[in-house]
C-alpha positions as CSV (number, residue, x, y, z in Angstrom):
1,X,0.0,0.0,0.0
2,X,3.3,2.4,1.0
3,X,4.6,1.9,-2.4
4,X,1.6,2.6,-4.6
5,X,1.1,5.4,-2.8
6,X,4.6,6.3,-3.9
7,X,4.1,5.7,-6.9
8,X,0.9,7.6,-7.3
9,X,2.7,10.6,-5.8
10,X,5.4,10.5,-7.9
11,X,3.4,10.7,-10.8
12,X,1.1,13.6,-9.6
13,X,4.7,15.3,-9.5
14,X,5.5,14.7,-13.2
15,X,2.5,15.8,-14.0
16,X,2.7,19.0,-12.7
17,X,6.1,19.4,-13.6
18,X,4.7,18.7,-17.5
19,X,2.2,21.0,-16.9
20,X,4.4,24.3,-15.4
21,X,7.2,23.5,-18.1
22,X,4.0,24.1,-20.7
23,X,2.6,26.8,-18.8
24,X,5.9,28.4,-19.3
25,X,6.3,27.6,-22.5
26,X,3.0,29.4,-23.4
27,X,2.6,32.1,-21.5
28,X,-0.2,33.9,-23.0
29,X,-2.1,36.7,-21.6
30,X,-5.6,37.2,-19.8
31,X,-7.5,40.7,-19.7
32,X,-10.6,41.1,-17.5
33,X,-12.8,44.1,-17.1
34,X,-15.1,45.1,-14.3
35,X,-17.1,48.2,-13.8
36,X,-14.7,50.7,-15.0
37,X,-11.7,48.2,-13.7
38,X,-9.1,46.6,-16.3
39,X,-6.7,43.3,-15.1
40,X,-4.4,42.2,-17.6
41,X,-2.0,38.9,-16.4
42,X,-0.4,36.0,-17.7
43,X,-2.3,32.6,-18.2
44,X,0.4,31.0,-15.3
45,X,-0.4,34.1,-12.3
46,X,-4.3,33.5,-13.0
47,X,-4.0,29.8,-12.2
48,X,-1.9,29.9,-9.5
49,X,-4.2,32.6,-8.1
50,X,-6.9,30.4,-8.2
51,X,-5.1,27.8,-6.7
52,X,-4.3,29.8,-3.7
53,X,-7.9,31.1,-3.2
54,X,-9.1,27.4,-3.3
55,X,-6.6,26.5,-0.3
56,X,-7.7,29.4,1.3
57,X,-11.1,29.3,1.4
58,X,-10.8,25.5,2.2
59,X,-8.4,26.7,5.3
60,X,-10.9,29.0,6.3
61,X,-13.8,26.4,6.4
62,X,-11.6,23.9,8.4
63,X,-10.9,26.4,11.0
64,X,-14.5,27.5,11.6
65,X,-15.5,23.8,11.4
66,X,-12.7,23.5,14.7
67,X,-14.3,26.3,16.2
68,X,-17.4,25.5,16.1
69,X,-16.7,21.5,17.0
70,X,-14.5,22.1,19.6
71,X,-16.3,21.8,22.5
72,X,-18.7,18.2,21.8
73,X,-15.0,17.2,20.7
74,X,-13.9,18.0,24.2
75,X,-16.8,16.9,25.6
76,X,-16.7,13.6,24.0
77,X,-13.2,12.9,24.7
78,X,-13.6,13.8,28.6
79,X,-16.5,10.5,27.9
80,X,-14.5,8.5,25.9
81,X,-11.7,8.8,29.0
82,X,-14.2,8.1,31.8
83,X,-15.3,5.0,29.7
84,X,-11.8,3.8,29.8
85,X,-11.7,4.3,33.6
86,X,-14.8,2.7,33.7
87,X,-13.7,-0.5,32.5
88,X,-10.7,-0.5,34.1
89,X,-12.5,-0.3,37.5
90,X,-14.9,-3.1,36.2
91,X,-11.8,-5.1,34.9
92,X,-10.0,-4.7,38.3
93,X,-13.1,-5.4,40.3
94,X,-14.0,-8.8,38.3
95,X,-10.1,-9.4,39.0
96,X,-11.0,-9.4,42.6
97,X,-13.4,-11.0,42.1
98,X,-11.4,-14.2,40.5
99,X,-8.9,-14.0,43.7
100,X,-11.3,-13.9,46.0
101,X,-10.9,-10.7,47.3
102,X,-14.5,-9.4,48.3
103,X,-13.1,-6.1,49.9
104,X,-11.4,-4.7,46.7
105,X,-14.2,-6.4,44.7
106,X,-16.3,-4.0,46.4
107,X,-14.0,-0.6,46.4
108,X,-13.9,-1.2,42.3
109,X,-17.2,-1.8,41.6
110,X,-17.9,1.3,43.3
111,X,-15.7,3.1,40.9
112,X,-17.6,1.9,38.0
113,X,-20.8,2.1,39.1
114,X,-20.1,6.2,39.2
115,X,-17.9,6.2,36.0
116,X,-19.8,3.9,33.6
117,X,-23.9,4.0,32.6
118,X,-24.1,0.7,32.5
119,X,-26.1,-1.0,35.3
120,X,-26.4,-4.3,33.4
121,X,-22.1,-4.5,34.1
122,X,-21.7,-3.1,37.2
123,X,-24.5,-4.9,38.7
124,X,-23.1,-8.2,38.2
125,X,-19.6,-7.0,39.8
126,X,-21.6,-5.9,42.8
127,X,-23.8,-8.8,43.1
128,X,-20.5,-11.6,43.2
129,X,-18.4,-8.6,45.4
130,X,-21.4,-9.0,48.5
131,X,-21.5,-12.6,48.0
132,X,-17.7,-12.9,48.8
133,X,-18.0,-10.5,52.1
134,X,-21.3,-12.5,53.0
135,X,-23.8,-9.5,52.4
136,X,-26.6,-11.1,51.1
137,X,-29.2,-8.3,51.2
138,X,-26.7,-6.6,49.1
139,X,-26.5,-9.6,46.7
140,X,-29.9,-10.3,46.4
141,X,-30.5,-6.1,45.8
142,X,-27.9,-6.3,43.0
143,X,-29.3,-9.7,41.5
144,X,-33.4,-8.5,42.2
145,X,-32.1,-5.1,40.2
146,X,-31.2,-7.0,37.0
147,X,-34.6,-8.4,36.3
148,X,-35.6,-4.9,35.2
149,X,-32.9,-5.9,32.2
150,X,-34.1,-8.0,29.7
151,X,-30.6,-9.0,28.9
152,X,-29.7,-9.3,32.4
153,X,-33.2,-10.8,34.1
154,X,-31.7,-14.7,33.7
155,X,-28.4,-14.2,35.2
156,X,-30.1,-12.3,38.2
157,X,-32.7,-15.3,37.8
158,X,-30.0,-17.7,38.6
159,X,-28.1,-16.0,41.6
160,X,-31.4,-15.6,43.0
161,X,-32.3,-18.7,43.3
162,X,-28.6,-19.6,44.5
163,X,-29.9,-16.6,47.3
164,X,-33.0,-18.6,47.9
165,X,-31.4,-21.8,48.1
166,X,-28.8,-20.9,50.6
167,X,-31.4,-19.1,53.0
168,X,-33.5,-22.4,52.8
169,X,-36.4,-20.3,50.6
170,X,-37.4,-23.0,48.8
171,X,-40.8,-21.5,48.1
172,X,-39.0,-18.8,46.7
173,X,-36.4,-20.4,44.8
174,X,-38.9,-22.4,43.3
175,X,-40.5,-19.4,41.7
176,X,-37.5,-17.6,40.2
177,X,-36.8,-20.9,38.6
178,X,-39.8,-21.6,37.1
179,X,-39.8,-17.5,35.7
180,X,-36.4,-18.8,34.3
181,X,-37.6,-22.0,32.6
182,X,-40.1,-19.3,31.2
183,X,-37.3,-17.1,29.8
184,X,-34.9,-20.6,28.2
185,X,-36.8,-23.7,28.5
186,X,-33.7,-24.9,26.5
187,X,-30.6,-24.2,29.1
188,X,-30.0,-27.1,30.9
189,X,-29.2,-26.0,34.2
190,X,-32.7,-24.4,34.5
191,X,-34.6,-27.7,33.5
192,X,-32.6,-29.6,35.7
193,X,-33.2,-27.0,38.6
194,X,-37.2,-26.6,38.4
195,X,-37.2,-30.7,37.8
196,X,-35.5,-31.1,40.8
197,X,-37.3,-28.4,42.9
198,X,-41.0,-29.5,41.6
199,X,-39.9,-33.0,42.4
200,X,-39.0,-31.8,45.6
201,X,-42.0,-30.4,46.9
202,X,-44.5,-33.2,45.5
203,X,-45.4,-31.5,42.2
204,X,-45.3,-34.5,40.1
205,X,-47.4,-33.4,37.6
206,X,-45.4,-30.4,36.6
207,X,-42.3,-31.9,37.0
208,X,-43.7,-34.3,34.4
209,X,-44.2,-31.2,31.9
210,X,-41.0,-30.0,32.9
211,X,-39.2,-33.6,32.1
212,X,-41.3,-33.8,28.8
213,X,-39.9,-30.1,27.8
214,X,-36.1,-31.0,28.0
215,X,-37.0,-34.4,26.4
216,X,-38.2,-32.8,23.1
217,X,-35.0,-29.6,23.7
218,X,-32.6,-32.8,24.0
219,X,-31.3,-31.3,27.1
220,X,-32.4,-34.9,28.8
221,X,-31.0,-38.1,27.1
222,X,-34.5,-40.2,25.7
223,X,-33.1,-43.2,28.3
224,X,-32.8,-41.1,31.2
225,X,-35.9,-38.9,30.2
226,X,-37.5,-42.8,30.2
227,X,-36.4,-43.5,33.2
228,X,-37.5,-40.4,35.5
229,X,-40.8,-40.8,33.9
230,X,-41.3,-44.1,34.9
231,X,-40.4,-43.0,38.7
232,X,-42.5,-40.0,38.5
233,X,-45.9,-42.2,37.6
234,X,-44.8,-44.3,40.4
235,X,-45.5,-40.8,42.9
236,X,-48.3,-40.0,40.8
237,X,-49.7,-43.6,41.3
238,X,-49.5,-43.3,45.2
239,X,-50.9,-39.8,45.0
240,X,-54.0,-41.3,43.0
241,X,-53.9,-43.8,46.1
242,X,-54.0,-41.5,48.4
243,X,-57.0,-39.4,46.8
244,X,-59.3,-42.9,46.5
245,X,-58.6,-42.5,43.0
246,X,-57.6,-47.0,43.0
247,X,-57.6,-47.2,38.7
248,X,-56.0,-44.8,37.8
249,X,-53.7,-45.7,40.7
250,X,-52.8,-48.6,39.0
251,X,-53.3,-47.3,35.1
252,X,-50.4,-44.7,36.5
253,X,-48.2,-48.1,38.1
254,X,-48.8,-50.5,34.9
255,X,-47.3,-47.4,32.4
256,X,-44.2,-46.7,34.8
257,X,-43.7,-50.7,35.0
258,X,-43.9,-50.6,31.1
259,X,-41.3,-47.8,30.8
260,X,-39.0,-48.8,33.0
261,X,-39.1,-52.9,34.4
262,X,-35.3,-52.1,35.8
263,X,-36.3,-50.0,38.4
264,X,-37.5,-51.7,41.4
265,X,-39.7,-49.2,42.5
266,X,-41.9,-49.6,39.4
267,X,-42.1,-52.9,39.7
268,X,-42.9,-53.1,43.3
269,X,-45.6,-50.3,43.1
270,X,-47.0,-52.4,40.4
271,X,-47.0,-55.3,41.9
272,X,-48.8,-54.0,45.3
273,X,-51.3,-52.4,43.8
274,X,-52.1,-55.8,41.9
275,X,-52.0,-57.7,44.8
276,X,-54.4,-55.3,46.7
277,X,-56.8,-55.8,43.7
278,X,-57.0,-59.3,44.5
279,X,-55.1,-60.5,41.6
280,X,-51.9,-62.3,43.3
281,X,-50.8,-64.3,39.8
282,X,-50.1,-60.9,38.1
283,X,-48.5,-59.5,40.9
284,X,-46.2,-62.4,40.9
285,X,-45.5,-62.3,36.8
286,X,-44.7,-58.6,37.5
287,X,-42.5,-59.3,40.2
288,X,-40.9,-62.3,37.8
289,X,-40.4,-60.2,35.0
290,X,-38.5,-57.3,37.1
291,X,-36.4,-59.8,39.2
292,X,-35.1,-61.1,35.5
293,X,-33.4,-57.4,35.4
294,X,-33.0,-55.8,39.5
295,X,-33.8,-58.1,42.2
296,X,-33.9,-57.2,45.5
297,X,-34.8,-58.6,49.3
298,X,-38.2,-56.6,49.7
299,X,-39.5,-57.8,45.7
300,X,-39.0,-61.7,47.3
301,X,-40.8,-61.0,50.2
302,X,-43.5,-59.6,48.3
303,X,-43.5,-62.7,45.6
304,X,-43.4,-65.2,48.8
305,X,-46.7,-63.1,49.8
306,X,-48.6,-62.9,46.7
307,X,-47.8,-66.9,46.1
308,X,-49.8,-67.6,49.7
309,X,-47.7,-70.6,50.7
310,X,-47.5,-70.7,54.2
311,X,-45.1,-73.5,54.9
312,X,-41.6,-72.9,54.9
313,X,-40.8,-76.3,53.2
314,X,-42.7,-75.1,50.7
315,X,-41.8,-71.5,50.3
316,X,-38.8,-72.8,48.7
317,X,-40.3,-73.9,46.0
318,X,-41.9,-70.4,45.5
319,X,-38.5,-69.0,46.2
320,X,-37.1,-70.8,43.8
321,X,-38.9,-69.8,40.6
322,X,-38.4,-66.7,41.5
323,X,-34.9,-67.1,41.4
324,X,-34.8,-69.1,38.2
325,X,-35.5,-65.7,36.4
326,X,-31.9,-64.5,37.4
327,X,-30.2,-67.3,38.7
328,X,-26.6,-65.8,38.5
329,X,-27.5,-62.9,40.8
330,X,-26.5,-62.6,44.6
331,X,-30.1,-61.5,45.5
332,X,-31.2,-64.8,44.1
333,X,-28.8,-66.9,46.5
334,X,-29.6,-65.0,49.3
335,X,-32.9,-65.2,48.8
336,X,-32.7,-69.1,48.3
337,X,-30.3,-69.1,51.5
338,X,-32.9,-67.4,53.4
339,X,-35.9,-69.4,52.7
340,X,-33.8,-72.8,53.2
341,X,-32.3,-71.5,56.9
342,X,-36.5,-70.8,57.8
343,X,-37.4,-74.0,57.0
344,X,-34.2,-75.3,58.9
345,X,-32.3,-77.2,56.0
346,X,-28.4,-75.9,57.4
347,X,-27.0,-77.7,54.4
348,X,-29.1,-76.2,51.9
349,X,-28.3,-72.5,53.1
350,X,-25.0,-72.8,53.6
351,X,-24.7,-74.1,49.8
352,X,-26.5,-70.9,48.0
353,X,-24.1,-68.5,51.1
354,X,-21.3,-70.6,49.6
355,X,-22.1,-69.6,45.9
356,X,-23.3,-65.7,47.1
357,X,-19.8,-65.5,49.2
358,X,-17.4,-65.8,46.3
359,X,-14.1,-64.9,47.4
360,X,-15.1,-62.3,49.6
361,X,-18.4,-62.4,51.5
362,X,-20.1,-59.4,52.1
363,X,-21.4,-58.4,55.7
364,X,-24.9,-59.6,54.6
365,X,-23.6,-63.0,53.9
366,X,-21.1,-63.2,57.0
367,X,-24.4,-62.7,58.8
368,X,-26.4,-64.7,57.2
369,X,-23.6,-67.6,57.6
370,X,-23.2,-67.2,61.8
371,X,-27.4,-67.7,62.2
372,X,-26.9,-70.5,60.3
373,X,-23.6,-72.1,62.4
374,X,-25.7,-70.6,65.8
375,X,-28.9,-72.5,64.5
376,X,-27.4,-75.8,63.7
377,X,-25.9,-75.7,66.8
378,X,-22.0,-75.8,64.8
379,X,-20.5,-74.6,67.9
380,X,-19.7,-70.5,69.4
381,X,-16.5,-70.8,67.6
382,X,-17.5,-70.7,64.3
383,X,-20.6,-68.1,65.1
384,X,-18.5,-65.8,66.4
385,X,-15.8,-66.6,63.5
386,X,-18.2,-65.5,61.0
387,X,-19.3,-62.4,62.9
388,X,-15.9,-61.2,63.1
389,X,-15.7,-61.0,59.2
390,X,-18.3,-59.6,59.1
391,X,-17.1,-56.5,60.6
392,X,-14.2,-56.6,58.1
393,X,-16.2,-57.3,55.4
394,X,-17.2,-55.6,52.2
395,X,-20.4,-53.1,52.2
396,X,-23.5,-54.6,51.1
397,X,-25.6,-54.0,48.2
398,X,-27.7,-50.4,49.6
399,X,-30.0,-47.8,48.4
400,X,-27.3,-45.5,47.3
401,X,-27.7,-42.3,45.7
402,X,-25.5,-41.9,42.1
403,X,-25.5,-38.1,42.4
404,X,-23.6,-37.8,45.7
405,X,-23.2,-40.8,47.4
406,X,-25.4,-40.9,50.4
407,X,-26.7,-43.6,51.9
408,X,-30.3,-44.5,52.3
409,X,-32.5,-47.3,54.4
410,X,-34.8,-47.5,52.0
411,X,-36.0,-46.1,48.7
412,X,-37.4,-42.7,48.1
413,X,-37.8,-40.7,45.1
414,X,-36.0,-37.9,46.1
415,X,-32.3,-37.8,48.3
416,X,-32.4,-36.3,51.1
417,X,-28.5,-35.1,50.8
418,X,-28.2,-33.3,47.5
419,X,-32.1,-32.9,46.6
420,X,-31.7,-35.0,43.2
421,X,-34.6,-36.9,42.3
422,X,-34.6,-40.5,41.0
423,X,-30.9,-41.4,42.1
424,X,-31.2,-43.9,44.6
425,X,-30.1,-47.1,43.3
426,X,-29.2,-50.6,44.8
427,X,-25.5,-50.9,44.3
428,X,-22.6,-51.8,46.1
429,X,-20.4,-48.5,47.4
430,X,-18.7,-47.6,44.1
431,X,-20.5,-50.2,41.6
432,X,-23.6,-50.7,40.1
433,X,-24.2,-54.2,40.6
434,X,-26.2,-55.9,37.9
435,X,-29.4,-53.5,38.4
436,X,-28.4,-50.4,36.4
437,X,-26.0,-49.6,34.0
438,X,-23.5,-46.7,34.7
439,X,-25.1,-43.4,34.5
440,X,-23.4,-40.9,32.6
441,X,-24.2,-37.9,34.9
442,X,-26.3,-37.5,37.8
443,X,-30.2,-37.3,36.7
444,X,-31.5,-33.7,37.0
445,X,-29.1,-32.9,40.3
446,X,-29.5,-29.4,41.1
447,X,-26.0,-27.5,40.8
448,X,-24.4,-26.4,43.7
449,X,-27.3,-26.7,46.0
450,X,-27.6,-27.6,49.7
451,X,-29.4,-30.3,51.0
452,X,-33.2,-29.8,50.9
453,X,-36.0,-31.3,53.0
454,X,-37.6,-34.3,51.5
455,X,-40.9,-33.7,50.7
456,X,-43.8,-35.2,52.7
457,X,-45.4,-37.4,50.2
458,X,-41.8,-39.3,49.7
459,X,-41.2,-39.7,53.2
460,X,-44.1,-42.2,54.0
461,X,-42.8,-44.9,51.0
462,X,-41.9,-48.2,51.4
463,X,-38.3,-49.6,50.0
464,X,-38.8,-50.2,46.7
């Protein structure tokens, strides 16, 4: 670009050159007259006279333009520099922010609050500067002042439910997140969020619609979407119980058994509600069907109650088929062990302990083993052989919740430790057994959120 601008230049230069050296050349001669006034010049003074005019009057025109411009100029550049300060107050104070430093997070968005006219900015630095020094009525202020932003209302949605959450406002929490979902339906963190908090409180319904919305945005995975559907007709099914409302009770039990047949809660719901219609065959093909894919302790109880055999001899029989549909699983060796140490056969328990031991029994099986030494009368050596390992022994299969860990009794749809609903599975500490395959990320967990109370209609459920 330097050179061709060069080049240009050069050849305006020739050209004028060409043109004075023909100018002089030719000099020639103008006359004018004006009102009694006679001019006679050359051809060459004229020109250059006109030239000169033309740069004057241009010189003249620039000058008043200056004057006249001068002071928005002025004005606008004493802007332009408080701008700059501005930012440089936001950019410090968001630096703080980073380091943790709540104090100078503070001092600098001060600054820019008075420098810069933009709220939406120094709003958010004031907002995370009173949540490091612990000010919440100043964080919530800052947050509940974006909302009047349509730009900024989600991200003061978001810190205030984080507010809400943190003061135990559940009430409230749940209503800036549902004004959230209203705002982007499609951001993840919000569906998960309200799913969680409607699940929380009992609104199964809605957190049905809520589920179904992130199904269709692909924010939920189809299988997982699947599955928490399945679990959320299970508490709809016990609310239509609850209201006297017995068919669709069971219409609500039959479609989560249908979606889901791995989840023991579906199956046991399922199978209750069959049995309490008088129909103890189909109860016991449900419970069949879902010990093929989860068994567990309380689904053999069930299917030893639905079969109405009263004799222990012959509850082994019952126990039995049940186990044929997943004969390689520990619940199914248990469940044989158990039924042959009620009907007193030592031998026959301590062959299905033997096969659910492995190498390394588990405290259920240690357990399991002593009553049987104590009630064959084996001797106090080997009970209390047996109850040592068990202390040392591995962690039994338990309701254990995938999101964070905790430990539960007994099932319940939502966990009491991080709030997530549909976690609880029956797994081994750091396994997942042969129920469930490995979930890829905790189902709907709410992010960075305390532990919530469960809510009263999940409390009064039976392990499932």
């Amino acid at each position: 670009m330097t050179m061709l601008r060069t080049i240009i230049w050069f050849v305006f230069a020739i050209v004028a050159m060409l043109g004075a050296v023909w100018l002089a050349e030719r000099p020639g001669s103008v006359t004018a007259e004006f009102r009694g006034w006679r001019l006679d010049t050359s051809v060459g003074v004229l020109m250059i006279s006109v030239v000169v005019l033309i740069l004057v009057s241009l010189g003249g025109w620039l000058l008043y333009r200056w004057i006249v411009g001068a002071p928005g100029a002025l004005l606008e550049g004493w802007g332009e520099s408080r701008r700059r300060r501005g930012y440089r107050e936001l950019t410090q104070g968001l630096a703080a922010v980073a380091a943790g430093d709540g104090v100078e997070a503070q001092k600098h968005a001060r600054k820019a609050e008075q420098l810069l006219s933009e709220p939406a900015l120094t709003l958010l630095l004031s907002a995370q500067a009173a949540q490091l020094t612990g000010d919440r009525d100043g964080a919530r202020r800052a947050f509940t002042a974006m909302l009047d932003d349509d730009q900024m209302a989600f991200l003061g949605l978001r810190g205030l439910i984080g507010q809400s959450l943190r003061d135990g406002d559940q009430a409230q929490a749940l209503a800036h997140a549902e004004r959230a979902f209203r705002l982007r339906p499609q951001t993840p963190w919000v569906v998960h969020s309200l799913f969680d908090m409607q699940a929380q409180v009992g609104q199964w319904k809605a957190a049905q619609e809520t589920l179904e919305s992130g199904i269709r945005r692909k924010v939920v995975s189809s299988d997982k979407g699947r599955n928490l559907k399945a679990l959320l007709e299970v508490e709809r099914s016990r609310e239509a119980e609850r209201e006297g409302r017995s068919g669709d009770a069971l219409a609500l039990a039959r479609e989560a058994f249908g979606l889901a047949p791995e989840r023991i809660a579906a199956t046991q719901r399922l199978a209750e509600l069959q049995l309490k219609a008088g129909d103890p065959k189909k109860a016991m093909k449900t419970i069949e069907r879902g010990w093929s894919v989860a068994p567990h302790p309380d689904l053999a109880t069930l299917y030893v109650e639905a079969s109405g055999e009263t004799e222990a001899l012959k509850r082994i029989g019952v126990v039995r088929r049940l186990a044929a549909q997943n004969p390689s699983d520990i619940e199914s060796h248990l469940a044989l062990a158990q039924a042959s140490l009620d009907a007193g056969l030592w031998g026959e328990a301590r062959r299905h302990l033997d096969a659910a031991a492995g190498t390394n029994p588990s405290t259920r099986v240690c357990r399991l083993m002593a009553e049987v030494e104590e009630r064959a009368q084996s001797g106090p050596e080997k009970v209390r052989e047996w109850l040592a390992r068990a202390t040392d022994a591995p962690a039994d299969r338990a309701w254990r919740c995938s999101s964070c860990g905790a430990h539960h009794e007994a099932w319940r749809p939502v966990c009491e430790s991080c709030g997530a609903f549909g976690t609880l599975q029956w797994r081994a500490p750091g396994t997942y057994g042969q129920i469930l395959p490995p979930e890829t990320s905790p189902a709907m967990a709410l992010p960075a959120s305390k532990s919530l109370s469960t809510p009263t209609s999940a409390t009064n459920n039976t392990t499932s």
